[in-house]
C-alpha positions as CSV (number, residue, x, y, z in Angstrom):
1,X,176.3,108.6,39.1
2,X,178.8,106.2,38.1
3,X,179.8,105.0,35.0
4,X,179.0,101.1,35.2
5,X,175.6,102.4,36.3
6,X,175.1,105.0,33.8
7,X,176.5,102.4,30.9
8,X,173.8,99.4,31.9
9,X,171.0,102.2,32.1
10,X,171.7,102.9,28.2
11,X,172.3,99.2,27.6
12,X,168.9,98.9,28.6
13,X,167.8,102.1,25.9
14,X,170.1,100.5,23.6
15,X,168.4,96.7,23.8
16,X,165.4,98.6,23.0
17,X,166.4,100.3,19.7
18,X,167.8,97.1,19.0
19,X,164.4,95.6,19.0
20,X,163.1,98.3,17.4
21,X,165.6,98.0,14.6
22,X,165.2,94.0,14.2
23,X,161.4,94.0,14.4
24,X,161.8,96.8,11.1
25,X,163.8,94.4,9.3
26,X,162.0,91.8,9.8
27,X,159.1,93.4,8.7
28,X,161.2,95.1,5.6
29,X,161.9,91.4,4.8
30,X,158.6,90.0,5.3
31,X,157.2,92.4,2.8
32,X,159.8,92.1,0.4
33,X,159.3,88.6,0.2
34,X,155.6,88.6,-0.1
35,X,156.1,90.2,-3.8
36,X,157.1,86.0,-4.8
37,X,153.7,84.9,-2.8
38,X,151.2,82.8,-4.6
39,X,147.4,84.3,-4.8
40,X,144.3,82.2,-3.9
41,X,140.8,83.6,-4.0
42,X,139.8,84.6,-0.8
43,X,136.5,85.7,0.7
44,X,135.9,88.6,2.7
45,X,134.3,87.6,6.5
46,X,134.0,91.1,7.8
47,X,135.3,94.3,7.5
48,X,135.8,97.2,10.1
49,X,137.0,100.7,10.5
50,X,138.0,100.8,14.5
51,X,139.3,104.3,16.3
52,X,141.4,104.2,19.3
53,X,142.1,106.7,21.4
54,X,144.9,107.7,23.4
55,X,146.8,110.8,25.1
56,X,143.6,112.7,23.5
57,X,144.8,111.8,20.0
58,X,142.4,108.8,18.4
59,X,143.5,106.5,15.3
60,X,141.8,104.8,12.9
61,X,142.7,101.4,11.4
62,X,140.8,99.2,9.0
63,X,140.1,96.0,10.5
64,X,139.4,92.7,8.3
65,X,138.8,89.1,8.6
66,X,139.3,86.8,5.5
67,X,139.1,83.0,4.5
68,X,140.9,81.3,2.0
69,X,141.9,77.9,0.9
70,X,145.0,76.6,0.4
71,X,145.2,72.5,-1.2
72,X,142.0,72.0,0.1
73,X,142.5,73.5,3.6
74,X,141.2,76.0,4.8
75,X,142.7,79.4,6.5
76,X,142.0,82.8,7.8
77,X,143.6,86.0,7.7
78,X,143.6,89.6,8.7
79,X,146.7,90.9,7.6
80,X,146.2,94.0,4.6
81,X,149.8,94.5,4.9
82,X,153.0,94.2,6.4
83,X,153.4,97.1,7.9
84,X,150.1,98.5,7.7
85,X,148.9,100.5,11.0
86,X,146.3,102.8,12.4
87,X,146.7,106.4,12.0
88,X,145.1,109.6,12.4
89,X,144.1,110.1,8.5
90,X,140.3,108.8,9.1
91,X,139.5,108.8,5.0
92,X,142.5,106.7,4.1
93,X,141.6,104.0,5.9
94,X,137.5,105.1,6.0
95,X,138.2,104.6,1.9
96,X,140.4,101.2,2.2
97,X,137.5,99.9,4.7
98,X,134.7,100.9,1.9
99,X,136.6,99.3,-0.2
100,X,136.8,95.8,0.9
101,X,133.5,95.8,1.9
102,X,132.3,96.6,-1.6
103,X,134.5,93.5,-2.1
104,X,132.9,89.8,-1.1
105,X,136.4,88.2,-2.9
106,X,139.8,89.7,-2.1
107,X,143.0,88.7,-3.5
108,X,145.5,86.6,-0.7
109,X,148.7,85.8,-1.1
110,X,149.9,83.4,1.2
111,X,153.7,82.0,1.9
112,X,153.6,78.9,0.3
113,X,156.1,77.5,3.4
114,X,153.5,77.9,5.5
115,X,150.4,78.7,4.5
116,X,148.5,80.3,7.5
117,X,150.5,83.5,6.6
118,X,148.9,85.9,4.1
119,X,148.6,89.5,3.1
120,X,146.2,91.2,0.8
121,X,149.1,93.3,-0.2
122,X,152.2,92.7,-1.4
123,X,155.4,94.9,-1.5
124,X,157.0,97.2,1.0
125,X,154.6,99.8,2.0
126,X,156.0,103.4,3.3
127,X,154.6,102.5,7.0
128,X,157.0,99.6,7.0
129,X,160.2,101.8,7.5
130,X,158.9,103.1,10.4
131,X,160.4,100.4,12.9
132,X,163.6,100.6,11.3
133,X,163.5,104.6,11.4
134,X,162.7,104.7,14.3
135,X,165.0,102.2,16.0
136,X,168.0,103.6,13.7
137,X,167.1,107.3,15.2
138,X,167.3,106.0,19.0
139,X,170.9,104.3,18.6
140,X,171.5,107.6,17.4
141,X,170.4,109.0,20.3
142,X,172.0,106.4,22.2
143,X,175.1,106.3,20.9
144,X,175.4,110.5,21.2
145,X,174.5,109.5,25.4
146,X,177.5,107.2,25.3
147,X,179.9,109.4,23.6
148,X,178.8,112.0,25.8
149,X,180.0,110.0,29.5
150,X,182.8,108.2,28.2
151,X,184.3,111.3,25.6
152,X,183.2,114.0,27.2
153,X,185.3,113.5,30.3
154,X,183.7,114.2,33.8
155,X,181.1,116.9,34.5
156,X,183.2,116.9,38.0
157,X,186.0,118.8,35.9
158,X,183.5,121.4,34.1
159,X,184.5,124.2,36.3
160,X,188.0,124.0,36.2
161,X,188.2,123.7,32.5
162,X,185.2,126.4,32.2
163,X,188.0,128.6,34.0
164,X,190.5,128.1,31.9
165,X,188.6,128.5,28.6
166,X,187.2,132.0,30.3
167,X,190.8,133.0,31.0
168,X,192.4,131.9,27.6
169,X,189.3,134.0,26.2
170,X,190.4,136.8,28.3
171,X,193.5,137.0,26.9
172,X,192.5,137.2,23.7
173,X,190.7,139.9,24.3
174,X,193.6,142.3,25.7
């Protein structure tokens, strides 16, 4: 395999934990900034707890629909939190679901740049790194693949230098 195709294959990994990487910081930024939001009262519309399942593993996520009103227009949201996302602990989001259903007025912040975007919570939440982790931890990888073909020298020359390393250790040995 040669080395221009081998580079543009992890170009193509790379782009991807780019992405990664810039969709976590964007998030990571998002939710910082919602901690200078402006509240309204808002009104709970409905309230879900939904399950997928995939790979034989199912998720749960709670799912809600809010209104609020911002200078005398009107908007709905659904975001809890930047970040937020289904996972397999059913009674986390089972008790955040019971929670806001108990509730018939929520709490919304809203960007006051453009008011369509809310959250009912503000602040990084620990689910938030996960883009950024995860993106970071495949450059890694990435970068260790790169290293590897261009630092490593060619796999063609393995046995040769496998030889000599045997008979240097040979000699050692005497």
């Amino acid at each position: 395999m040669s080395k221009l195709f081998t580079s543009l294959f992890v170009l193509v990994f790379v782009g991807f934990g780019v992405g990664f990487l810039g969709y976590g910081i964007y998030q990571l930024d998002q939710a910082s900034r919602t901690t200078r939001w402006p509240a309204v009262r808002g009104e709970v519309l409905e309230c879900q707890l939904r399950s997928h399942t995939s790979d034989h593993k199912e998720t749960w996520a709670c799912h809600v629909k809010y209104a609020y009103d911002v200078d005398g227009r009107s908007y709905e949201g659904d975001r809890i939190a930047y970040g937020y996302n289904g996972t397999n602990n059913k009674s986390m989001h089972s008790d955040l679901k019971q929670k806001l259903s108990r509730s018939r007025y929520v709490r919304v912040y809203f960007d006051p740049q453009n008011p369509s975007e809310s959250t009912l919570a503000t602040g990084i939440h620990r689910s938030a790194y996960l883009p950024v982790l995860f993106g970071g931890a495949w450059l890694a990888f990435c970068g260790g693949i790169l290293a590897l073909v261009f630092l490593g020298g060619s796999h063609k020359n393995l046995p040769e230098r496998l030889a000599r390393l045997n008979h240097r250790s040979l000699s050692l040995v005497r």
